[in-house]
N, C-alpha and C positions, 0 to 999 in steps of 0.2 A: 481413481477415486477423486471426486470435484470436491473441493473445499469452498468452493462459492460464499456456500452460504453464513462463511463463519464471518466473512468480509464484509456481506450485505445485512447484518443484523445489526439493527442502532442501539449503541449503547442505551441501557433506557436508567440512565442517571436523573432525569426530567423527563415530563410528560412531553408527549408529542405536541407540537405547534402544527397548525397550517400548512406551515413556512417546511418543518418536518418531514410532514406527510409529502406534500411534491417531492423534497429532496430523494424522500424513499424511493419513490414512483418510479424517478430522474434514473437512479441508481440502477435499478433493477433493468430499466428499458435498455441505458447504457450499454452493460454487462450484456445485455440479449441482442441487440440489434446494431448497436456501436451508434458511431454520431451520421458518417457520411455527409451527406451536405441540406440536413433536415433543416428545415427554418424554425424560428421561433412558433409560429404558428403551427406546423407540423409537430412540431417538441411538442405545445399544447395538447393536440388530439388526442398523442397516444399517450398522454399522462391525465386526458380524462378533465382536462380544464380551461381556462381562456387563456389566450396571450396577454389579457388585458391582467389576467390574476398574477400568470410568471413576471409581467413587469412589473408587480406592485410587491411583490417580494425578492426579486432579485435586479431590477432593473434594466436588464437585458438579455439576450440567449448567452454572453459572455458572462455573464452577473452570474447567470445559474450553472454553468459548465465551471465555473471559477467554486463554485457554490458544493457543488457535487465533489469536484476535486479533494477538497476540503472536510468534508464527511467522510469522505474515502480513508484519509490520511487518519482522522480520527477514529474511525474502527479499526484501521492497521494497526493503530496504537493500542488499541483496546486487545487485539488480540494476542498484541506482545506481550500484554498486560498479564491479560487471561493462560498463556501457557506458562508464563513464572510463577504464577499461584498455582496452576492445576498439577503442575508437576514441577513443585518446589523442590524436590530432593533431588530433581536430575539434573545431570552435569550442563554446566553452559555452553558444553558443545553439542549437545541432542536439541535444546530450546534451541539455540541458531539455525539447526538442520531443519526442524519442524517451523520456525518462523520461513525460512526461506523457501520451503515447501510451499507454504503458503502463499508467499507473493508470489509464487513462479507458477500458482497454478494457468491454466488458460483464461480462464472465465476471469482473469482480473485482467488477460491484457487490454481490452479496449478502457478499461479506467486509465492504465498507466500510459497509453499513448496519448490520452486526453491531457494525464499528468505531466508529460514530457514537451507538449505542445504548447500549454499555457504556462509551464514554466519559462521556458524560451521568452514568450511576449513580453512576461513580467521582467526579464532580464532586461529586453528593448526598451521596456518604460509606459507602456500599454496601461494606462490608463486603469482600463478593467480588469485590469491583470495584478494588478500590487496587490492586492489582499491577497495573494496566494500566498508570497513571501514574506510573508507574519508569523512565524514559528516555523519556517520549513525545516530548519538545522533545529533550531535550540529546543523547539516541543517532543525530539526525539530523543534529546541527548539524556533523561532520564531514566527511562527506561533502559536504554543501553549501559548506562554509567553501572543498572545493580548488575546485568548481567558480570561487565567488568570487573567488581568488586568482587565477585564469588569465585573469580582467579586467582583473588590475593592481590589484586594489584594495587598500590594505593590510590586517594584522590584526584590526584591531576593525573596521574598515567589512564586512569580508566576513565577519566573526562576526554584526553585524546585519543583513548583506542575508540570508545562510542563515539565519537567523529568520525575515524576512519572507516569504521565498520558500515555507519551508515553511508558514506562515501563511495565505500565498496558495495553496498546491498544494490544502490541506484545505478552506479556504474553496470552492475552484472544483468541488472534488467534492462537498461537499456540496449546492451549489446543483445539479451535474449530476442527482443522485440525488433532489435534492426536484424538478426541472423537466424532467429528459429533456431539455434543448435544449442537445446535443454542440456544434450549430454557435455558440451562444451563447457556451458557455464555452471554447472553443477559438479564438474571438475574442478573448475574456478575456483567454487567456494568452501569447496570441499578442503583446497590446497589453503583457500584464507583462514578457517578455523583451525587446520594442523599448524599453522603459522603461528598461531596467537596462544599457543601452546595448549589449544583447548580440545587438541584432539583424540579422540577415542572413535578406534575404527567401527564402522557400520556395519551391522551386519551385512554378510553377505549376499551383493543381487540385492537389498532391499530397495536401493533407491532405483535399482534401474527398473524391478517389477511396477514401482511405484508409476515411475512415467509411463509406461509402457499402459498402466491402465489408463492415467492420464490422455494420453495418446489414443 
């Protein structure tokens, strides 16, 4: 089952801009094609526009990768968002399993190599690169704070387990994306939500039929 599509649908909080519409574009080709060593000019084509237009809204092919990152992270959020309302009465350890389902599907990793790659530069000091690190930690830590909360945990305990968690989410992707081994890290996290005392066993085989469609 591809969950793509839940990642690639823009919150529509505001109407679309211009600036939007490529991001969408950016997104989608992303996910389909990955980046390879396309130029700005090539980026244009297959999103249907000029190099002259991406540099007037993002400033360079790094402006608009840095750009897309950033949308990215923002629908992540939205869909953390969207499974705490959609399925308010279930436990915060099924939301963690179904969040993480999500990021882990395939169709997201060429966004998160993208994310992993300009995260690095911004760390260097990359100039085009700093706006990535404008909310990386702190724009997450709310959403995670109410799952916390719904453990019973108080304020500042559940301010540093949604630290850690997200800590953990980034750490378990990254290894996915350097090893391919789904069943690896999905043990991983399996054993960090029974840790956080927030576990309640899966049913049976669901998560492995799961990848297996996946797959």
């Amino acid at each position: 089952m591809c969950t793509i599509w839940y990642m690639t649908t823009r919150p529509a909080a505001r109407p679309a801009s211009p600036r939007d519409l490529l991001l969408d574009k950016a997104i989608d080709h992303l996910a389909t094609h990955g980046l390879g060593d396309a130029s700005l000019r090539q980026l244009a084509v297959a999103l249907g526009t000029s190099h002259r237009m991406l540099i007037y809204h993002f400033g360079s092919k790094q402006g608009l990768l840095v750009g897309v990152v950033r949308a990215v992270e923002e629908r992540q959020r939205a869909a953390l968002n969207g499974l705490v309302e959609e399925i308010g009465s279930a436990s915060p350890a099924e939301i963690m399993r179904r969040f993480w389902r999500l990021l882990a599907d395939p169709g997201l990793w060429p966004h998160e190599r993208l994310f992993f790659e300009l995260y690095g530069q911004a760390l260097q000091g990359r100039p085009y690169a700093l706006p990535l690190l404008d909310g990386i930690v702190d724009a997450w830590i709310e959403p995670a704070v109410e799952l916390a909360l719904r453990q019973g945990l108080p304020g500042d305990d559940a301010r540093a387990q949604a630290r850690l968690g997200l800590a953990v989410i980034r750490g378990l992707l990254l290894d996915l994306l350097a090893t391919g081994d789904r069943r690896g890290v999905d043990d991983a996290m399996e054993h960090h939500i029974s840790s956080l005392g927030a576990h309640e066993p899966a049913p049976p085989g669901a998560d492995r039929s799961e990848q297996e469609d996946e797959r």
